[in-house]
C-alpha positions as CSV (number, residue, x, y, z in Angstrom):
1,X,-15.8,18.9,7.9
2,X,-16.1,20.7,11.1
3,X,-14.8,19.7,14.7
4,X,-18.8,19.7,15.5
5,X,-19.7,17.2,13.1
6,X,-17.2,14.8,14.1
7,X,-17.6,15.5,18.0
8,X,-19.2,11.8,19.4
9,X,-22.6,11.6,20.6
10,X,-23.6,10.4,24.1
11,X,-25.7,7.3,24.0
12,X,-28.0,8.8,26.6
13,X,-28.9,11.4,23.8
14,X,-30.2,8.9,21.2
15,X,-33.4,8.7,21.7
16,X,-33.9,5.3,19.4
17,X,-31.3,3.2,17.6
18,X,-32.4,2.1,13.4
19,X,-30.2,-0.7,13.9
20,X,-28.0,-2.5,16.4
21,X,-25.2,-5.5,16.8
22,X,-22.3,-7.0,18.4
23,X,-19.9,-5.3,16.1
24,X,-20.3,-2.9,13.6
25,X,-18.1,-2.5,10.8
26,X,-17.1,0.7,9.2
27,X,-16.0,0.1,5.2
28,X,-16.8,-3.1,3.2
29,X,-12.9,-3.3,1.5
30,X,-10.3,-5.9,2.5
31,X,-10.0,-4.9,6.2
32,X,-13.8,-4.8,6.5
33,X,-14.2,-7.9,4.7
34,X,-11.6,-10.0,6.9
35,X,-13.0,-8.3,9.9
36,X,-16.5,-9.2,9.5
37,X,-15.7,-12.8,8.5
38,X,-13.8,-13.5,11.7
39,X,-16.8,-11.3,14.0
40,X,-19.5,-13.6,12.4
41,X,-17.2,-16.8,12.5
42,X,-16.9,-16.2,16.2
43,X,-20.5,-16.2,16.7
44,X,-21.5,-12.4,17.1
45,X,-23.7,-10.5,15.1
46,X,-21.7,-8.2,12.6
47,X,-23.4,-5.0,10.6
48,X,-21.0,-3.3,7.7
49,X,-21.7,0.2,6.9
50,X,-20.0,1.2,3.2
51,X,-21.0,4.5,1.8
52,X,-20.9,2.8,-1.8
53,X,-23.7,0.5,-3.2
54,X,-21.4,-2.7,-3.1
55,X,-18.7,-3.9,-1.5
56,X,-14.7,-3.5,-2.8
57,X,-13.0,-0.5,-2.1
58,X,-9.7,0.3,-3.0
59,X,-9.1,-3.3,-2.6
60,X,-11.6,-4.0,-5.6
61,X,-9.5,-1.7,-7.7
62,X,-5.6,-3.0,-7.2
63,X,-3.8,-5.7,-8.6
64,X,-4.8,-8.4,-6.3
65,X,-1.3,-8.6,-5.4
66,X,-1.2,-10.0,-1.4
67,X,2.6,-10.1,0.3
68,X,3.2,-13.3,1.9
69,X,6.2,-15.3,2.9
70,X,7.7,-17.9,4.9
71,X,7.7,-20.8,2.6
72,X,4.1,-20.7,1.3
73,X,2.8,-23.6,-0.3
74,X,2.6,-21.3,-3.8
75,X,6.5,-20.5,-3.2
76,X,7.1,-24.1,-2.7
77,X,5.5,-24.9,-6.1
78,X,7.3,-22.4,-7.6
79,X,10.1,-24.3,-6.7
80,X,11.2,-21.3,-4.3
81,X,12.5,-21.6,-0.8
82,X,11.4,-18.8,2.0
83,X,12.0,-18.6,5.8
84,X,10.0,-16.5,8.5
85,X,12.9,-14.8,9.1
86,X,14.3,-13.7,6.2
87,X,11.1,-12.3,5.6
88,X,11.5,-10.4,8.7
89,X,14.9,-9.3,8.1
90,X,13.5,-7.6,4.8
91,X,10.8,-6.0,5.7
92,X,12.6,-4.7,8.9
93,X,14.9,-3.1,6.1
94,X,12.3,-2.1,3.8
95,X,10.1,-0.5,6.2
96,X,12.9,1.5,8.7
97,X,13.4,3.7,9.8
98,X,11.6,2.9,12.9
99,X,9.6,0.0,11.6
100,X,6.8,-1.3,13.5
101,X,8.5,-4.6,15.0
102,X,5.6,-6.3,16.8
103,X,3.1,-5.9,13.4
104,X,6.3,-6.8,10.9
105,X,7.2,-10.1,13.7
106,X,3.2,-11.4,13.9
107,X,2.8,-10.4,10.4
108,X,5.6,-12.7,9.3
109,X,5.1,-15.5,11.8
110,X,1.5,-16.3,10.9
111,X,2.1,-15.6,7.1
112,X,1.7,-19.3,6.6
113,X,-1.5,-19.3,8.1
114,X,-3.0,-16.4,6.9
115,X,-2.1,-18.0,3.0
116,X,-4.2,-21.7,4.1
117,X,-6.9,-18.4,5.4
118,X,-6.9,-17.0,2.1
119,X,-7.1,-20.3,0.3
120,X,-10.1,-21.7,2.6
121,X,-12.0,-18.2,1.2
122,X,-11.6,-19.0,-2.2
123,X,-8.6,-17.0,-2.7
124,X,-6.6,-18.4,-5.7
125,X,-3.0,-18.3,-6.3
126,X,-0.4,-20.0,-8.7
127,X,3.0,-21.5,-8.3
128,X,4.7,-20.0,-11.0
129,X,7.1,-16.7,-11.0
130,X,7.2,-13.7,-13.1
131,X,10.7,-12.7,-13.5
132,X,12.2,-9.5,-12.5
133,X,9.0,-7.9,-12.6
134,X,9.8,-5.8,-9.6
135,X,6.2,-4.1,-9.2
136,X,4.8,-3.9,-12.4
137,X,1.0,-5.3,-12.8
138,X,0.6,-9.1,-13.3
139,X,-1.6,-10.6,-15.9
140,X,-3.8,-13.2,-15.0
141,X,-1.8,-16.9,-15.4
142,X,1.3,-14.7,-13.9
143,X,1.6,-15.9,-9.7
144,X,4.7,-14.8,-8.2
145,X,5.9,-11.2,-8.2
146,X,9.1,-9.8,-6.7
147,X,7.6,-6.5,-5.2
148,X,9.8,-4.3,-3.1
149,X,13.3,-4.8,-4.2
150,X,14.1,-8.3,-2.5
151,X,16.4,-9.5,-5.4
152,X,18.4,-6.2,-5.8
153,X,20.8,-4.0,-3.6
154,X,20.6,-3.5,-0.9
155,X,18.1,-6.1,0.4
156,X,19.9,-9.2,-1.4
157,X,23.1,-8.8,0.6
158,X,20.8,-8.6,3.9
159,X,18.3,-11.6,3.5
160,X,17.7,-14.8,0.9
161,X,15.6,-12.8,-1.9
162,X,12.3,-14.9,-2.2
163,X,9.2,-13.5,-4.4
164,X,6.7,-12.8,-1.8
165,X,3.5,-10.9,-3.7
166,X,1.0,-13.6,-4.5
167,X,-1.3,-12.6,-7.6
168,X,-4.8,-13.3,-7.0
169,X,-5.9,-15.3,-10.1
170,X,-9.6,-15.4,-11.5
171,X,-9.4,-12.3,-13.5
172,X,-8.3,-8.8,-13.8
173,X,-7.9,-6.8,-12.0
174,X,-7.6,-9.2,-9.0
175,X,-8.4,-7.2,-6.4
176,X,-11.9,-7.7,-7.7
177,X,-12.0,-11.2,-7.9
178,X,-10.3,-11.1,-4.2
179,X,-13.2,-8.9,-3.3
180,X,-15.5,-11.4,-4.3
181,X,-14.2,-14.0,-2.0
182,X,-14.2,-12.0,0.8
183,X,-17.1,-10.8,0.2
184,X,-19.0,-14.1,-0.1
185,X,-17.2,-15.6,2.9
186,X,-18.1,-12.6,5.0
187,X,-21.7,-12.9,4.1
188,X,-21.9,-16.7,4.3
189,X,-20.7,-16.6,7.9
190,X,-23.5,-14.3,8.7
191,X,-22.1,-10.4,8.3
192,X,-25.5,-8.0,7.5
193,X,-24.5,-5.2,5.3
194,X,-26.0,-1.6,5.0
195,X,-25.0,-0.2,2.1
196,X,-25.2,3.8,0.7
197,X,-24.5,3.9,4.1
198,X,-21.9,6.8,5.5
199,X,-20.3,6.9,9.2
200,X,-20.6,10.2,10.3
201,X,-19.1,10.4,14.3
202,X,-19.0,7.8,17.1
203,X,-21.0,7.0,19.4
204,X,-20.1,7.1,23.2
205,X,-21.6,5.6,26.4
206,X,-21.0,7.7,30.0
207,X,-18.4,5.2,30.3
208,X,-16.2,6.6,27.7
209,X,-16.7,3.3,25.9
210,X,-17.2,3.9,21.9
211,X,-20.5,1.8,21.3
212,X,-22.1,2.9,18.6
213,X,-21.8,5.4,15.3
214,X,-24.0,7.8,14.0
215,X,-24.6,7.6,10.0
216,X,-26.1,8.7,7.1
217,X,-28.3,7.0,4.7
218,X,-30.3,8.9,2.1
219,X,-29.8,11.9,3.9
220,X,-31.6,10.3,7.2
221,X,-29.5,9.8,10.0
222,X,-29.0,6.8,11.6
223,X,-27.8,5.6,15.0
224,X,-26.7,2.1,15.0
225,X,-25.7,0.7,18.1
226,X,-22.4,-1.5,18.7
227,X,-22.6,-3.6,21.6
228,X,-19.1,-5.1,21.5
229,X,-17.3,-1.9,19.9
230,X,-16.9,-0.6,16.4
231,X,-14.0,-1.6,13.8
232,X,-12.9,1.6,11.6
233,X,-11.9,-0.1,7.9
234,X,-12.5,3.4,5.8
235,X,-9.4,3.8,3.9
236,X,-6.7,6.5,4.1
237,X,-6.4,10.2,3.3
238,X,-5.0,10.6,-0.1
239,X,-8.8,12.5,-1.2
240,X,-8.9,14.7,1.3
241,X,-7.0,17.8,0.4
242,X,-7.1,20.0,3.9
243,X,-5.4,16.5,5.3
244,X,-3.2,16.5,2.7
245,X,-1.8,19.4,2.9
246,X,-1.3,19.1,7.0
247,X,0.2,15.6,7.1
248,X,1.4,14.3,3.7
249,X,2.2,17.6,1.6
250,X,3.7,14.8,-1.2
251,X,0.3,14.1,-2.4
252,X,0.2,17.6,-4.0
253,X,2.9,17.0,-6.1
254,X,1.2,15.0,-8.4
255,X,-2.4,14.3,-9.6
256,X,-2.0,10.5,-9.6
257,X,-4.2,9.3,-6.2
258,X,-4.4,5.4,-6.0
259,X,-7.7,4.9,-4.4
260,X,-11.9,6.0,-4.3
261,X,-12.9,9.1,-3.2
262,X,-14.1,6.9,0.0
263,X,-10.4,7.9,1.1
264,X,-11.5,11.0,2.6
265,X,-10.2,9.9,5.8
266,X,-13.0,10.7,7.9
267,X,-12.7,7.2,10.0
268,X,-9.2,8.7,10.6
269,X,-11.1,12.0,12.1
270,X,-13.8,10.2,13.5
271,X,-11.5,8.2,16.1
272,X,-9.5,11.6,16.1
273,X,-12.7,13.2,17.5
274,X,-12.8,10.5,20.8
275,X,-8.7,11.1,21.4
276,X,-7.2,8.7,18.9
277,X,-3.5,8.8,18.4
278,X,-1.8,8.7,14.6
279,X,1.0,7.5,13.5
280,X,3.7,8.2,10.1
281,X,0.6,10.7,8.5
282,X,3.6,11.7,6.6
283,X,4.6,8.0,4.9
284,X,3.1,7.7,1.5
285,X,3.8,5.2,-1.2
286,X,4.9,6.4,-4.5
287,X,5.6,4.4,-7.8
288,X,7.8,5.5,-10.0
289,X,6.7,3.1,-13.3
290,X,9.0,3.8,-15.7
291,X,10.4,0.2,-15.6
292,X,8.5,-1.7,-18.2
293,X,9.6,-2.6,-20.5
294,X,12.3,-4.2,-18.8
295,X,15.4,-2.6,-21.0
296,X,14.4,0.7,-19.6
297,X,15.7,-0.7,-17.1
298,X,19.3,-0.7,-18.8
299,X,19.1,3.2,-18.6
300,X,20.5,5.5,-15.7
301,X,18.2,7.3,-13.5
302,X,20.2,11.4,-12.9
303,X,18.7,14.1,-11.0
304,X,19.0,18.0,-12.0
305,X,22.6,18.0,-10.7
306,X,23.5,14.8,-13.7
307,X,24.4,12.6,-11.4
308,X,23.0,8.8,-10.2
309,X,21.0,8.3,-6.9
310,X,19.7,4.4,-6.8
311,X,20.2,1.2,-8.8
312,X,17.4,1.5,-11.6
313,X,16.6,-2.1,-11.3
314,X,15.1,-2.2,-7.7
315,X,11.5,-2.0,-6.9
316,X,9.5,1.1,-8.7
317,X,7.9,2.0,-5.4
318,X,11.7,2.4,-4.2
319,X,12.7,4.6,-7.1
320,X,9.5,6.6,-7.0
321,X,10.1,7.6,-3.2
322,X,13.5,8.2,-3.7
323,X,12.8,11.1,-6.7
324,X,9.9,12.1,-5.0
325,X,11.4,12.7,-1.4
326,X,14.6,13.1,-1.9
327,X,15.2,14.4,-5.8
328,X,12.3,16.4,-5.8
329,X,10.9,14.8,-8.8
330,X,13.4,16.9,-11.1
331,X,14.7,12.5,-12.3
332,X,15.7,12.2,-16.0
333,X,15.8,8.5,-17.2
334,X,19.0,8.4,-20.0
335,X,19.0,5.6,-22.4
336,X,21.1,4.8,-25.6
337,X,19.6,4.4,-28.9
338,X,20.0,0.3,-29.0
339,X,18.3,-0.1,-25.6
340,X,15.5,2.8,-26.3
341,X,11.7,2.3,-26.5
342,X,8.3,3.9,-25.5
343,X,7.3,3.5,-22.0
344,X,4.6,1.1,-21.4
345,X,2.5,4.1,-20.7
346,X,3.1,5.4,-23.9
347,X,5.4,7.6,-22.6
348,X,8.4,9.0,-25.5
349,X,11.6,10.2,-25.2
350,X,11.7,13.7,-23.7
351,X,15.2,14.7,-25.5
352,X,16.9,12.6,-28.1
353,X,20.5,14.1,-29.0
354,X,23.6,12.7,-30.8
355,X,26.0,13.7,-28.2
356,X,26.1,13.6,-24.0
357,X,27.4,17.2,-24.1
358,X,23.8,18.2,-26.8
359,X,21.5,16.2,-24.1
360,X,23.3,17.9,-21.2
361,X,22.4,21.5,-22.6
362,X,19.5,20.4,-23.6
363,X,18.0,19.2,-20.1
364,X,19.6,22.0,-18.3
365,X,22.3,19.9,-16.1
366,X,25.5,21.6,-15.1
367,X,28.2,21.4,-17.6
368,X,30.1,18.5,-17.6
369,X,28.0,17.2,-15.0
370,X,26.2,14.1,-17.0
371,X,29.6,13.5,-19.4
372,X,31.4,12.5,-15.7
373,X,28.4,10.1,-14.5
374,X,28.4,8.5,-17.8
375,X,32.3,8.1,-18.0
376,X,32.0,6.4,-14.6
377,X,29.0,4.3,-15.0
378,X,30.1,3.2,-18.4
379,X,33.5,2.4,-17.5
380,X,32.5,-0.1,-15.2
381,X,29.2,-1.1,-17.0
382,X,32.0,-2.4,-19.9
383,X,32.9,-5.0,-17.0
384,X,29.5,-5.9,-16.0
385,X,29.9,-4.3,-13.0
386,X,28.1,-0.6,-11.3
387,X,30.2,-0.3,-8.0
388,X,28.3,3.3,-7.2
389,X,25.1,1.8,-7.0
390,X,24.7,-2.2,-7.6
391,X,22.8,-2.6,-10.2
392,X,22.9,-6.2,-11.6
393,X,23.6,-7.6,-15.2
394,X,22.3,-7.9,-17.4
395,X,20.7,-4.7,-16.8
396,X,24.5,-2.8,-16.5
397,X,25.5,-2.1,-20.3
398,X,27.9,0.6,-21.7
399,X,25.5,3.4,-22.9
400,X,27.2,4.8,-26.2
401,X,26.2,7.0,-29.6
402,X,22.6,8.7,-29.6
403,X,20.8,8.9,-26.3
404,X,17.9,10.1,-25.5
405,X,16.1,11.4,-21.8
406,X,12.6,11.0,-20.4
407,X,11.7,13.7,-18.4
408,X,10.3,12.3,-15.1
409,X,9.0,15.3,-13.4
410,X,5.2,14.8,-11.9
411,X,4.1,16.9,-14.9
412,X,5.1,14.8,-17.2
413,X,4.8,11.3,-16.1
414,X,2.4,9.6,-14.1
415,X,3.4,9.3,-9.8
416,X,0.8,7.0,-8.3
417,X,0.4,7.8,-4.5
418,X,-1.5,6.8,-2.1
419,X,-1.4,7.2,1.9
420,X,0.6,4.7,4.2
421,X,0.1,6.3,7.7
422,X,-3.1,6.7,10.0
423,X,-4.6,5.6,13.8
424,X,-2.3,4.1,15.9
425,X,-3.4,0.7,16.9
426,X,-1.7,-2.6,18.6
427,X,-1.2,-5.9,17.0
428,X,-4.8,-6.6,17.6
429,X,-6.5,-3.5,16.2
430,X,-7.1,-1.7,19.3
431,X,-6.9,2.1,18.5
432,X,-4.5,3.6,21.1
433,X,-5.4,7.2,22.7
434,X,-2.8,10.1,23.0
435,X,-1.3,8.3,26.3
436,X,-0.9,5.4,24.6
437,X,-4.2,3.2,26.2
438,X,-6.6,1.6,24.5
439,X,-9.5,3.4,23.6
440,X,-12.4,0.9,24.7
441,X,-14.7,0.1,21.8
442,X,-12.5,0.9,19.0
443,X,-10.9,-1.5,16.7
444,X,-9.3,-0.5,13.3
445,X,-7.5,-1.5,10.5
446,X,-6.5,-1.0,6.9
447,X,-5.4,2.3,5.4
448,X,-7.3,3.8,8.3
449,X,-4.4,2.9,10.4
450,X,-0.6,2.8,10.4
451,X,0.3,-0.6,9.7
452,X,3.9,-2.3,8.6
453,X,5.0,-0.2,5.9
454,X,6.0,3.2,6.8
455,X,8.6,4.6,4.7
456,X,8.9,1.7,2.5
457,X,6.7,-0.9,0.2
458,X,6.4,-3.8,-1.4
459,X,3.6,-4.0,-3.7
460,X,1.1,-6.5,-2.3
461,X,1.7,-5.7,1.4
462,X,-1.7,-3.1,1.4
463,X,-3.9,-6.1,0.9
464,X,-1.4,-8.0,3.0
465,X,-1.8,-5.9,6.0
466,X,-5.6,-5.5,5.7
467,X,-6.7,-9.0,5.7
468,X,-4.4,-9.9,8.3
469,X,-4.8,-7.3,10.7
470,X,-8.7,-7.1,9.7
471,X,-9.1,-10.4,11.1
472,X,-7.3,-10.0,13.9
473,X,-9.3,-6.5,14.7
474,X,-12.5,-8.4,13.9
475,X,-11.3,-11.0,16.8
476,X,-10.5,-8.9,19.1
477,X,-13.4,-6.9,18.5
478,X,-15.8,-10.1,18.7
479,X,-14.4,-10.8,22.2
480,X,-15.2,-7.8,23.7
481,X,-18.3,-9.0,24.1
């Protein structure tokens, strides 16, 4: 789209508005949902603009898994024990470098409110853990999830591993039936919706003050008019190619995009348009899920030189950006013959061979190259032990006679990306201009923005962030009345 369709228009140029309110919201998802529950609940009058028909979003799509911590009262009954700060101490770790403190301290501090929040919506969760499940999708009846790596090196020598995802029960996928409780709180408080409905540029008074947005409904525009200021909930980037290609190049390397096609990120460009400031465009989450069924797990991950580069049983987001980013995707998953099987995606064995020398050839390693990482890993493997790397028993066995290699290149097996970075905004969802000020009017949160996870994830901390920070956006928005 064109600098001249996302330049703002000057209020004194709309001649009428179709429609105004306190605050409007941009994108009916998680962040849009929280914002306009907390708008409403404060007693203004909240409008939500979604270019689909219904609410959901990406939100509607996931797992339903929502990252909270602290000592929940679902932790407690699954006979777990958490602390505020051990929370903070891993997502410090997981999210570095240069984590956002302030978002990861709040964040962690109200955790235990925002979990009685969630409950008093009609949010559903249940005491009960799935072991070592370390990312992969939960089933309904399943509650607890370790998501980012908590209970394996190097996080469990840095902080007490709790399981911290909460799996929104009612039905799969959750996200949807989380959807539906945000969606009927949001309305019951009194948030008007417009749906079909597409932001096109904001609005500005002579003030500078963002009060308003220009859309598109049915091909008619629309200017609808924000008295308080307007809170951007629109998603990320990961559908919009020419963004791609500037900020994230990673997207291109597979075809995999977690998401709609609503994550165009035009709120991104809107608030870009009125001297918005972005943040980490380049962080991207990508899952690596080779790790189910669980004695995959039991393999070595090599890259094209043969050799190891992380412990196979930590989080799959963690392995995925480590091949990804740092391997180049050219990752070959070696198991033995007693520990083999299909990947849950149907996924077979690449290679099988009889000898390490055969699969070596075979794949195109350097000679010698996966003979020496297997002599070392199986050496100590023998003792229960993987000294290079930390992986834990029981998932460190000797790998011996026939082995066979999944080829884990994006051509082959399935990357699933989507976009961490976007608008830079403060704890309360005020979108911060290029020197750093708020820009008056303009709330955001959500994928739109740049919120605790940067160059690391936890699976669960998307929804996480959005509700969160979309209520505190919606707040803040509410009371700059």
């Amino acid at each position: 789209m064109s600098n001249e369709n996302l330049a703002p228009r000057l209020a004194a140029e709309i001649g009428a508005w179709a429609d105004e309110a306190d605050v409007v919201v941009v994108g009916f998802g998680a962040a849009g949902a929280s914002a306009a529950y907390e708008v409403a609940t404060a007693g203004a009058d909240v409008l939500v603009l979604d270019r689909a028909g219904a609410s959901g979003g990406a939100a509607a799509l996931s797992d339903g898994l929502i990252y909270l911590g602290g000592g929940t009262s679902t932790q407690a009954e699954a006979g777990f024990t958490d602390d505020v700060e051990s929370m903070k101490t891993f997502l410090k770790a997981l999210c570095g470098p240069s984590p956002d403190e302030a978002k990861i301290d709040v964040y962690c501090e109200q955790s235990l409110e925002h979990h009685a929040w969630l409950l008093a919506r009609g949010v559903q969760f249940l005491g009960a853990i799935i072991p070592d499940a370390n990312g992969a999708s939960p089933r309904d009846g399943e509650g607890l999830m370790y998501t980012g790596g908590e209970n394996a090196y190097p996080f469990d020598e840095l902080a007490t591993p709790a399981p911290r995802a909460h799996a929104t029960q009612g039905g799969r996928p959750g996200g949807s039936e989380l959807m539906k409780s945000l969606t009927r709180s949001a309305l019951a408080a009194g948030a008007r919706t417009c749906f079909d409905t597409r932001a096109e540029r904001l609005v500005m008074d002579e003030d500078g003050r963002v009060c308003g947005v220009i859309a598109s409904q049915y091909g008619q525009e629309r200017a609808v008019r924000a008295r308080s200021g307007v809170v951007l909930a629109a998603g990320g980037f990961a559908f919009n190619d020419e963004m791609a290609t500037q900020y994230a190049p990673l997207l291109h390397r597979t075809p995999i995009k977690i998401g709609t096609d609503g994550d165009d990120g035009h709120g991104i460009q809107m608030a870009q348009a009125v001297g918005a400031r972005v943040k980490r465009m380049d962080s991207v989450e990508c899952a690596l899920p080779f790790n189910a069924p669980r004695a995959l797990v039991k393999g070595i991950l090599v890259n094209k030189l043969g050799q190891r580069f992380v412990n196979e049983d930590t989080y799959m987001g963690r392995v995925g950006q480590s091949a990804l980013v740092h391997q180049d995707a050219q990752v070959y998953l070696i198991i033995d013959e007693a520990n083999y099987t299909p990947n849950w995606l149907g996924v077979t064995a690449t290679s099988v061979c009889q000898t390490v020398s055969e699969l070596e050839s075979e794949l195109g390693l350097p000679a010698g190259s996966l003979e020496s990482t297997l002599g070392y890993y199986n050496r100590y493997a023998a003792q229960g032990s993987d000294p290079q790397f930390h992986k834990r028993a029981p998932s460190v066995v000797p790998l011996t006679g026939a082995l066979a290699a999944f080829d884990l290149n994006p051509g082959t097996f399935p990357y699933a990306v989507f976009t961490l970075g976007g608008l830079h905004t403060r704890v309360d969802g005020s979108v911060l201009d290029l020197d750093g000020t708020p820009i008056a009017g303009l709330f955001a949160a959500g994928r739109t923005t740049s919120g605790i996870a940067a160059l690391g994830y936890a699976s669960g901390l998307s929804l996480g962030d959005s509700t969160f920070f979309g209520r505190l956006a919606g707040l803040t928005a509410a009371g700059a009345r």
